[in-house]
Residue frames as a rotation matrix with the C-alpha (Angstrom) as fourth column:
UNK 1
-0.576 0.402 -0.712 -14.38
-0.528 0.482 0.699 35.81
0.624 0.778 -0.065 16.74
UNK 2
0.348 0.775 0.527 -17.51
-0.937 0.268 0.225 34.10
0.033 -0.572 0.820 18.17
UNK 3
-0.433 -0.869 0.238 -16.24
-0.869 0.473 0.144 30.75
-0.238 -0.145 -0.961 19.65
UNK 4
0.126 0.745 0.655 -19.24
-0.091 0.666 -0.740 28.94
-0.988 0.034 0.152 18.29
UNK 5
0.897 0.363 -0.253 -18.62
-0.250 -0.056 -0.967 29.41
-0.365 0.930 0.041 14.78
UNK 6
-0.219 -0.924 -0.313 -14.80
-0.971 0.239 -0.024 28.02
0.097 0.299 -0.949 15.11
UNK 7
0.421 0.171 -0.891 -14.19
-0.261 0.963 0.061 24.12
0.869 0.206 0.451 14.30
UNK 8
0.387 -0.085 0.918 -13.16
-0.913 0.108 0.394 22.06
-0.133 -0.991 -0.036 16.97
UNK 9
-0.307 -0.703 -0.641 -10.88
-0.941 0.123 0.316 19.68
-0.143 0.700 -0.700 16.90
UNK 10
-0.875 0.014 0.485 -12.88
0.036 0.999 0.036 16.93
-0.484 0.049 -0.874 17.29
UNK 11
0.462 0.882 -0.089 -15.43
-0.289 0.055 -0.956 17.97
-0.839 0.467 0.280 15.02
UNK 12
0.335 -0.353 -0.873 -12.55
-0.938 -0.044 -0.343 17.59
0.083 0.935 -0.346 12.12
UNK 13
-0.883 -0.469 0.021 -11.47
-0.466 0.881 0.078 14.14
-0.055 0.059 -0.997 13.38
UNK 14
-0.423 0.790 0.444 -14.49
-0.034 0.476 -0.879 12.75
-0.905 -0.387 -0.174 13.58
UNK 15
0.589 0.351 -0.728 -15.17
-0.697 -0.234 -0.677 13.71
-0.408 0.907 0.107 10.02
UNK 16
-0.175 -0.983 -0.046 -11.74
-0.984 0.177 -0.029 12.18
0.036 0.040 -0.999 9.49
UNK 17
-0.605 -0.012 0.796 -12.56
-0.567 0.709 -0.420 8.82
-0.559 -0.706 -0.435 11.47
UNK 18
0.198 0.869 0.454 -15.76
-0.233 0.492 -0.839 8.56
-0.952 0.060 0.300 9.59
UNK 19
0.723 -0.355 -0.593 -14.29
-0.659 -0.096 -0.746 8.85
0.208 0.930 -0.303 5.97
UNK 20
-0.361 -0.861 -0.359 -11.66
-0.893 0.431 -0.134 6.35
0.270 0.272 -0.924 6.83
UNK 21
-0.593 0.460 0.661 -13.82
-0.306 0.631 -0.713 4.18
-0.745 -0.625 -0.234 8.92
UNK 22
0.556 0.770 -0.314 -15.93
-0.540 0.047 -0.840 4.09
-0.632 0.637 0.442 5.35
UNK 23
0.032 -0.690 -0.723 -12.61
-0.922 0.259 -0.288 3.85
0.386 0.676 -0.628 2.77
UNK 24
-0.880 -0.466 -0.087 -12.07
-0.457 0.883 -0.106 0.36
0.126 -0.053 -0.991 4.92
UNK 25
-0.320 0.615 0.721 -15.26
0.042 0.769 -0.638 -1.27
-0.947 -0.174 -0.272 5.54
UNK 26
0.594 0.230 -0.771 -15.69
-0.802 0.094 -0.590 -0.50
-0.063 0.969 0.240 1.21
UNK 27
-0.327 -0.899 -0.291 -11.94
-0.920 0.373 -0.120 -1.96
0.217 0.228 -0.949 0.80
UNK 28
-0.576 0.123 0.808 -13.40
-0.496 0.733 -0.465 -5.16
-0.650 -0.669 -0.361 3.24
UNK 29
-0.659 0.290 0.694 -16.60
0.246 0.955 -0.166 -5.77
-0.711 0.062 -0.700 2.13
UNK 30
-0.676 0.319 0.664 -17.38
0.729 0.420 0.540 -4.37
-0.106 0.849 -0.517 -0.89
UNK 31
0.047 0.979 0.200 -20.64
0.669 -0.179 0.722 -2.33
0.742 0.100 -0.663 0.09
UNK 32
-0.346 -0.041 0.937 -21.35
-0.215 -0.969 -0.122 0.62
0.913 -0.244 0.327 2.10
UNK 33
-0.896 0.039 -0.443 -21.20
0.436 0.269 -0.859 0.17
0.085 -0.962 -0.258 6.28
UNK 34
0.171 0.981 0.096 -24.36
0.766 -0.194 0.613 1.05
0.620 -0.031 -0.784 7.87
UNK 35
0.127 -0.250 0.960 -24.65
-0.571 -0.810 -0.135 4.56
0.811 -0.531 -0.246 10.30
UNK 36
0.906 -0.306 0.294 -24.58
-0.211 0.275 0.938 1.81
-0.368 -0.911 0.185 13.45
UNK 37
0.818 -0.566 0.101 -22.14
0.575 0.807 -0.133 0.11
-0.007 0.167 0.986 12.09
UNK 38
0.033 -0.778 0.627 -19.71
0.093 -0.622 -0.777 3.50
0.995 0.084 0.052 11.41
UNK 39
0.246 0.256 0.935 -20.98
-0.600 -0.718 0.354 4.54
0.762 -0.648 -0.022 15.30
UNK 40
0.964 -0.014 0.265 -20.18
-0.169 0.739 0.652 1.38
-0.205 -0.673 0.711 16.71
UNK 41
0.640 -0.745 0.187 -16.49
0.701 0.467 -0.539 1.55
0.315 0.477 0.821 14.70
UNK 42
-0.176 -0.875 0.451 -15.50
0.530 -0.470 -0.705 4.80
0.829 0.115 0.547 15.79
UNK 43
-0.430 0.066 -0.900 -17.21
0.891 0.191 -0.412 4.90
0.145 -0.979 -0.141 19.17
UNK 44
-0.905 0.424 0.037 -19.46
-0.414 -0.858 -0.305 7.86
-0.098 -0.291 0.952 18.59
UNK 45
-0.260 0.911 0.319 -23.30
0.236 0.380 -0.894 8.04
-0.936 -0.158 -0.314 18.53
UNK 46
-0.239 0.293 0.926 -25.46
0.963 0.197 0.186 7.70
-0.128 0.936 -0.329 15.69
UNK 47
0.781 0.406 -0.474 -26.11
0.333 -0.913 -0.234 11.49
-0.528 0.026 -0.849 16.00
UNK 48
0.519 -0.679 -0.519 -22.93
-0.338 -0.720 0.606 12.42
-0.785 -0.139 -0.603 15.74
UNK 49
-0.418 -0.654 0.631 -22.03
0.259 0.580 0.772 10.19
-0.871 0.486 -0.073 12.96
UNK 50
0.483 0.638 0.600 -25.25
0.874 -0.390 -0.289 11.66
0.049 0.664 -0.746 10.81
UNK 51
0.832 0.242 -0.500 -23.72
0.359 -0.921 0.152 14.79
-0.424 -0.306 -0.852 11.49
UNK 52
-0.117 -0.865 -0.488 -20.61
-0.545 -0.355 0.759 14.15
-0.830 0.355 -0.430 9.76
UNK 53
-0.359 0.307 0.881 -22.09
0.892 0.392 0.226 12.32
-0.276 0.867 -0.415 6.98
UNK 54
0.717 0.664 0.213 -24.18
0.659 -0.544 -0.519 15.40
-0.229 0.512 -0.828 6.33
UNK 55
0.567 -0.551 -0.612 -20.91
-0.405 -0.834 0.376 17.54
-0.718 0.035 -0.696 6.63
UNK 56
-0.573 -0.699 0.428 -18.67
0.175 0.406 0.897 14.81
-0.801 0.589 -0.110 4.08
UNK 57
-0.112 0.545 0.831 -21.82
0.928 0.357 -0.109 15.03
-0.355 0.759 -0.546 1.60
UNK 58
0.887 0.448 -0.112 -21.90
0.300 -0.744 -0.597 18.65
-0.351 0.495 -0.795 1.67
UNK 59
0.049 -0.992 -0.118 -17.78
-0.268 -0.127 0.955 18.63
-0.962 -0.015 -0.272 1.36
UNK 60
0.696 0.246 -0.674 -18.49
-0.718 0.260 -0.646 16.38
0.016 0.934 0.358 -1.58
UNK 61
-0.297 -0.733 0.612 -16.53
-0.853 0.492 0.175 13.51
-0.429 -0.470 -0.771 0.17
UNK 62
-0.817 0.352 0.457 -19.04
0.181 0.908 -0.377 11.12
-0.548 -0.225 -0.806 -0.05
UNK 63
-0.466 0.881 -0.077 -22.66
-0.662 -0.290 0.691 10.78
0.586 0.373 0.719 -2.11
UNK 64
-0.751 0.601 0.274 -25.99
0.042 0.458 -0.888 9.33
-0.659 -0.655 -0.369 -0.14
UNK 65
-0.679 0.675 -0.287 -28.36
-0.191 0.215 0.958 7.55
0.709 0.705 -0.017 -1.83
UNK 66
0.118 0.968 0.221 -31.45
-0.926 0.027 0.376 6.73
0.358 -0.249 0.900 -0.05
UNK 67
0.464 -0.114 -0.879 -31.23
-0.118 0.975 -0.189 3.47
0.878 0.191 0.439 1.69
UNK 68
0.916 -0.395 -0.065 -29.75
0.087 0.040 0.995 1.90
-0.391 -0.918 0.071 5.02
UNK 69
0.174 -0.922 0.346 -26.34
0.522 0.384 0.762 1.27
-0.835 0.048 0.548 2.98
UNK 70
0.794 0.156 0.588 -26.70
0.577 -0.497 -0.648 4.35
0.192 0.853 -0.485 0.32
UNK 71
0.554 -0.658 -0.510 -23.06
-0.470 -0.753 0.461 5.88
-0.687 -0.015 -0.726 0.89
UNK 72
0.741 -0.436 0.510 -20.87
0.629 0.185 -0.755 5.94
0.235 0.880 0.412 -1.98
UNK 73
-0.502 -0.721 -0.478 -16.93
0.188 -0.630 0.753 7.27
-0.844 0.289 0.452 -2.75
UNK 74
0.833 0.378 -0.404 -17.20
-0.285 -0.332 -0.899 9.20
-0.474 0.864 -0.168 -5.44
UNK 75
-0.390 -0.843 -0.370 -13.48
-0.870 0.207 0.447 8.16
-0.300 0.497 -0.814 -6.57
UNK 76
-0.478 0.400 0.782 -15.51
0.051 0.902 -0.430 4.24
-0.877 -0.166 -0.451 -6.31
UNK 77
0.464 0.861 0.209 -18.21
0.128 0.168 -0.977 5.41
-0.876 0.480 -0.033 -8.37
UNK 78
0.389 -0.398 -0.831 -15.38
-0.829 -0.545 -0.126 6.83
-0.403 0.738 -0.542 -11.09
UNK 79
-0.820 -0.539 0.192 -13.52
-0.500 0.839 0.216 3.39
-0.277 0.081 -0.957 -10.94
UNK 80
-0.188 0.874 0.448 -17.08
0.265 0.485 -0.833 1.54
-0.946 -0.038 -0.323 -11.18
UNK 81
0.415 0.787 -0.457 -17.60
-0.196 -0.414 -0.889 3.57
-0.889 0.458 -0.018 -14.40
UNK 82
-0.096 -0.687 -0.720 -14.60
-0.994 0.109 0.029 3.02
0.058 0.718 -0.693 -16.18
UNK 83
-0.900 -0.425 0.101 -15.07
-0.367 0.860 0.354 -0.55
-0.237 0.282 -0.930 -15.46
UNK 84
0.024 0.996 0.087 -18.43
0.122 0.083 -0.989 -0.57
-0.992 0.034 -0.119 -17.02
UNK 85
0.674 0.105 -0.731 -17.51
-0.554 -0.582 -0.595 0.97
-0.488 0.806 -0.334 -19.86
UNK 86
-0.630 -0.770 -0.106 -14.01
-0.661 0.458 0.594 -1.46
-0.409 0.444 -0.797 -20.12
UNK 87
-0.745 -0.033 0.667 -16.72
-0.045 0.999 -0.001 -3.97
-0.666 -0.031 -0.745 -20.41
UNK 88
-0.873 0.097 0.478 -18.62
0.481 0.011 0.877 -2.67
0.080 0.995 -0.056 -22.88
UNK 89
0.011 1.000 0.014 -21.47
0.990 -0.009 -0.138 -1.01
-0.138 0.015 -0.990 -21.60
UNK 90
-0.546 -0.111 0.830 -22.41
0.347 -0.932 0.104 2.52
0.762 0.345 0.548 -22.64
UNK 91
-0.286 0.243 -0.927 -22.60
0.900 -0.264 -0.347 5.07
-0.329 -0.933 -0.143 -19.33
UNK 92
0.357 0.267 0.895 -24.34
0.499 -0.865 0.059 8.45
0.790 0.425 -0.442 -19.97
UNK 93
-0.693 -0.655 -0.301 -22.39
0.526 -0.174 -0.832 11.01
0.493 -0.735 0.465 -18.01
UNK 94
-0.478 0.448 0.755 -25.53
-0.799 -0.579 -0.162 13.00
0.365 -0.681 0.635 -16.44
UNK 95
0.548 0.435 -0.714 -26.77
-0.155 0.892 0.424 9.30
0.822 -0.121 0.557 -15.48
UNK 96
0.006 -0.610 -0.792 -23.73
0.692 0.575 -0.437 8.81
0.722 -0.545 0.426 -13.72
UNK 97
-0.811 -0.505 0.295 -23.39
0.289 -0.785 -0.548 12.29
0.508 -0.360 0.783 -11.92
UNK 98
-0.658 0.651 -0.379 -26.95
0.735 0.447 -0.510 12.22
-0.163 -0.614 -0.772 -10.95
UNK 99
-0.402 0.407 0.820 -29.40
-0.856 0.152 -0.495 13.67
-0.326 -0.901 0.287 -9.20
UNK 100
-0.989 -0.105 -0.106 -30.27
-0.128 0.961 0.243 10.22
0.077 0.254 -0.964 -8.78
UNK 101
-0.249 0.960 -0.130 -33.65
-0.378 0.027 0.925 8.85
0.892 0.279 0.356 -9.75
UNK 102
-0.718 0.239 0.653 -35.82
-0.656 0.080 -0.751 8.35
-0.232 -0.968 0.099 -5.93
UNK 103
-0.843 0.439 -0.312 -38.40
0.051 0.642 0.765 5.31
0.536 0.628 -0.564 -6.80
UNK 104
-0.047 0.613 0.789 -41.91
-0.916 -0.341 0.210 6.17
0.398 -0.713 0.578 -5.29
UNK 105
-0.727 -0.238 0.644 -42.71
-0.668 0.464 -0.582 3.90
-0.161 -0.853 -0.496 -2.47
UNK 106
-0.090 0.894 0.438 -46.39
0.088 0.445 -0.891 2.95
-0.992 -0.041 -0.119 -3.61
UNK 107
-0.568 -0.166 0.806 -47.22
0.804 0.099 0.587 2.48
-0.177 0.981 0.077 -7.30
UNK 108
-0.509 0.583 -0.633 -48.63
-0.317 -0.811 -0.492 5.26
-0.800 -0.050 0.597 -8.78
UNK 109
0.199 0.728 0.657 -51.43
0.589 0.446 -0.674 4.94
-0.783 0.521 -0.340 -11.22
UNK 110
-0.772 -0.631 -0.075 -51.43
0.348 -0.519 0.781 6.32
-0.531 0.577 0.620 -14.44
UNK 111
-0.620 0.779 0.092 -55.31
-0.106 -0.199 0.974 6.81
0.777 0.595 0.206 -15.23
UNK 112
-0.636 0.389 0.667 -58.13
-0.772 -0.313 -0.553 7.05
-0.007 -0.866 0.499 -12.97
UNK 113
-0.956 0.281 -0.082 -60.00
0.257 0.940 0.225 3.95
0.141 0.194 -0.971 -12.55
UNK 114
-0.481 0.698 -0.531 -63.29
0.645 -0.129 -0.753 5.80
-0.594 -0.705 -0.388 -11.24
């Protein structure tokens, strides 16, 4: 077997690190750590932390929203929904599951002024 195409074990801890290194800085404070902020918790570089963010998101660990602070649990977002709904609001489930709406950066016009 080609030895490039086997994991390594510190490519699976590092996944590992980062996914726990998230679960507690949610548990703390609420809100999603920033990529320094994971890279600076589990002593790797910010490369290598994008690199396991892109591997938890494609695992379906995690969801990334746009944004410096756009990671999400998805167990969170289940718990978030049910307590939306305890309180009375009404969640559509392809709302909740996404793809999530991207807001353009610059208005856009609707009509040609010219």
């Amino acid at each position: 077997m080609d030895e490039q195409l086997r994991l390594q074990p510190a490519m699976v801890s590092r996944r590992l690190l980062v996914l726990t290194f998230i679960r507690a800085y949610v548990d703390r404070w609420g809100g999603s750590p920033s990529i320094g902020e994971i890279a600076q918790g589990i002593g790797a570089s910010r490369t290598r932390v994008q690199a396991a963010l892109r591997s938890l998101e494609q695992d379906k660990q995690i969801i990334r929203r746009p944004g410096a602070r756009g990671i999400m649990l998805p167990d969170r977002l289940e718990e978030a929904v049910r307590d939306l709904r305890a309180a009375g609001f009404i969640v559509d489930d392809d709302i909740v599951r996404g793809p999530f709406p991207i807001l353009p950066l610059a208005p856009e016009l609707d009509y040609d002024p010219g």
